[in-house]
C-alpha positions in Angstrom: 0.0 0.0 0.0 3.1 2.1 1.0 5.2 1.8 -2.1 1.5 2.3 -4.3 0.5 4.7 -2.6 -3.1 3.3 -1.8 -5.0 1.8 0.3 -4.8 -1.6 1.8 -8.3 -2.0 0.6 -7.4 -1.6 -3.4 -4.3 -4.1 -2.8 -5.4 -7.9 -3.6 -2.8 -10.3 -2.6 -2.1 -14.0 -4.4 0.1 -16.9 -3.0 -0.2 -19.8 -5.1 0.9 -22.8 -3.4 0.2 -27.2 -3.8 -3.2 -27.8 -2.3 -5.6 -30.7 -2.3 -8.8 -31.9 -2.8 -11.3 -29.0 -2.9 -9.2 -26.3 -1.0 -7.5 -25.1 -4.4 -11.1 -24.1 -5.5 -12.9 -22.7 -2.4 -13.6 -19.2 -2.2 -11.3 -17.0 -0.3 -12.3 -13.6 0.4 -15.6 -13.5 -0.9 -16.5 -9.5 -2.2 -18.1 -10.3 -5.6 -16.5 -7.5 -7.1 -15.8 -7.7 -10.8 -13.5 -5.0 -12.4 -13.3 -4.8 -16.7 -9.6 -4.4 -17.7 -8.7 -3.8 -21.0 -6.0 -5.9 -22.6 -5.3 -5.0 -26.8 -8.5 -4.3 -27.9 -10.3 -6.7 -25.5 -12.3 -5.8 -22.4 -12.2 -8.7 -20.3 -13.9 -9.4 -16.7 -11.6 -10.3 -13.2 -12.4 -11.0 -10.4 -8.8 -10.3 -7.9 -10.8 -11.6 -3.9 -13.3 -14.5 -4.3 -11.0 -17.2 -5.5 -6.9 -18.1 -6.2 -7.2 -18.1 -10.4 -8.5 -14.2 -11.1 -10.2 -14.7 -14.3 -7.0 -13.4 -16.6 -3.7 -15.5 -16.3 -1.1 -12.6 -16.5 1.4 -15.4 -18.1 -0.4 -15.8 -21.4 -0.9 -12.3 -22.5 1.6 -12.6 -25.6 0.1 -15.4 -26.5 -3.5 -13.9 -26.8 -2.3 -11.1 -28.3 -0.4 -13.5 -30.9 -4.1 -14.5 -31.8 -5.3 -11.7 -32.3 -3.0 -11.2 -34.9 -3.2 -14.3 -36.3 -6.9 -14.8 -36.3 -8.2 -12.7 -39.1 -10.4 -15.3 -41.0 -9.4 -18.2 -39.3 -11.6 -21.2 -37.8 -10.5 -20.8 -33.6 -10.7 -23.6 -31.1 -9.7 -22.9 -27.9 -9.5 -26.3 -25.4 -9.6 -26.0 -21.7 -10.6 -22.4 -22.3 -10.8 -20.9 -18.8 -12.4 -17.5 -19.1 -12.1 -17.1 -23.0 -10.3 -14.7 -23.2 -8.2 -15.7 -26.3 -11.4 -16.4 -27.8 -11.9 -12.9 -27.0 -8.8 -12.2 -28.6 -9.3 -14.2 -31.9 -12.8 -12.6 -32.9 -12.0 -9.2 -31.7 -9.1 -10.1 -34.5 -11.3 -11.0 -37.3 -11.9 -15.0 -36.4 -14.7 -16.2 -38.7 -16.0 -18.2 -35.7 -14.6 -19.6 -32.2 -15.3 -22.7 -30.4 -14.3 -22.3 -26.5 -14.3 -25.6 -24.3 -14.1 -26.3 -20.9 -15.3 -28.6 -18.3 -16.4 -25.8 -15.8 -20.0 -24.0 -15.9 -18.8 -21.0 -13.9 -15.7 -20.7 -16.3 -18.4 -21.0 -19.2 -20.8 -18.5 -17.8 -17.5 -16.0 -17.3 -16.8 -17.0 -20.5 -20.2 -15.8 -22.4 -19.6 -13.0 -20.6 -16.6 -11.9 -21.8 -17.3 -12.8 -25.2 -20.8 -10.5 -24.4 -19.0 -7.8 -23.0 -16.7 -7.2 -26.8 -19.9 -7.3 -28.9 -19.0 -10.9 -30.0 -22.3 -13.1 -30.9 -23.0 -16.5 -29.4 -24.3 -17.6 -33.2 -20.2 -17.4 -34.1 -18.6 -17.9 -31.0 -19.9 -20.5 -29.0 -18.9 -22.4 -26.0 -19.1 -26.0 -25.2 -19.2 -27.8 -22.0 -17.4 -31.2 -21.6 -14.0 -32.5 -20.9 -12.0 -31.4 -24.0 -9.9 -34.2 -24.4 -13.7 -36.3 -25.1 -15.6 -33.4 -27.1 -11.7 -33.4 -29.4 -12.2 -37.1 -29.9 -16.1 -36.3 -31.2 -15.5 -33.4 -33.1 -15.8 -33.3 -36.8 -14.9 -29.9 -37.4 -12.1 -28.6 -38.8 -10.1 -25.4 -37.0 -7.3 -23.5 -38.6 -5.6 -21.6 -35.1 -6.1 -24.1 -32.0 -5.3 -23.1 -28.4 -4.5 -26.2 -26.4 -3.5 -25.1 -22.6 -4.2 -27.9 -20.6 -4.0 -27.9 -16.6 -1.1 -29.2 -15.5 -3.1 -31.6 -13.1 -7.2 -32.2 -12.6 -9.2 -34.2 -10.7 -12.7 -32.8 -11.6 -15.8 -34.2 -10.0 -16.8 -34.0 -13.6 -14.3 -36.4 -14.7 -14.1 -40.4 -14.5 -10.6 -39.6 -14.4 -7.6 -37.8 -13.7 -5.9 -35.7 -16.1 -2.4 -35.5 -15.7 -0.8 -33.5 -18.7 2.7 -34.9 -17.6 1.2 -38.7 -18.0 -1.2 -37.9 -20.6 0.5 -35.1 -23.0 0.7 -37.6 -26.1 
């Protein structure tokens, strides 16, 4: 707050460290408060109190902004999507259409509402619920830009299994 210059109450503090069974997804300092940041030309949703993960992972940026670039025209399919955001990305760049999948409701429902929130229609990007490593064994379609950013580990309730990408990355 000190070196900021504001106060405690606009400072929102993350430690990321190992946790098990259902800790890593309860809520931590539940406020419900959602701030819009922009990021390129995308407006995207966070949430920095209720849980660890904020809604934007800081690491990918270059990446989404590589799709952006790359996306003009293209057929995007972004697995374990998260929040969307690259799918954000791709059809604020011109994407003819994106498919986001991910396993999570709550990440979907963030995820339409990211996707709302840029003026991006649910007719051409669309979301899917399901594991992603079943809906990509389905799937007919054909994609011309794919994001593929599995969790390093999962044990979803939603799941017969475990994904390990370490034991499962081929």
């Amino acid at each position: 707050a000190e070196v900021f210059s504001l106060p405690v109450t606009d400072i929102a503090l993350k430690e990321r460290r190992r946790q098990r069974g259902k800790s890593q997804y309860e809520r931590q300092a539940p406020q419900g408060k959602v701030l819009e940041v922009r990021e390129g030309q995308a407006t995207v949703l966070v949430n920095l109190y209720d849980y660890l993960d904020t809604g934007l992972f800081l690491d990918h940026r270059p990446v989404r902004l590589d799709i952006a670039e790359r996306a003009r025209g293209k057929r995007f399919l972004n697995l374990f999507c998260y929040t969307a955001v690259a799918s954000v990305h791709a059809g604020l760049g011109g994407a003819r259409h994106t498919t986001s999948v991910d396993m999570s409701h709550t990440y979907l429902k963030w995820a339409r509402q990211n996707l709302s929130l840029n003026g991006l229609s649910e007719a051409r990007h669309r979301t899917e619920q399901g594991d992603a490593r079943q809906w990509l064994a389905d799937c007919e379609e054909e994609f011309d830009l794919i994001l593929l950013d599995p969790p390093t580990f999962s044990n979803s309730k939603r799941m017969d299994d475990v994904l390990d990408t370490q034991r499962d990355h081929a």
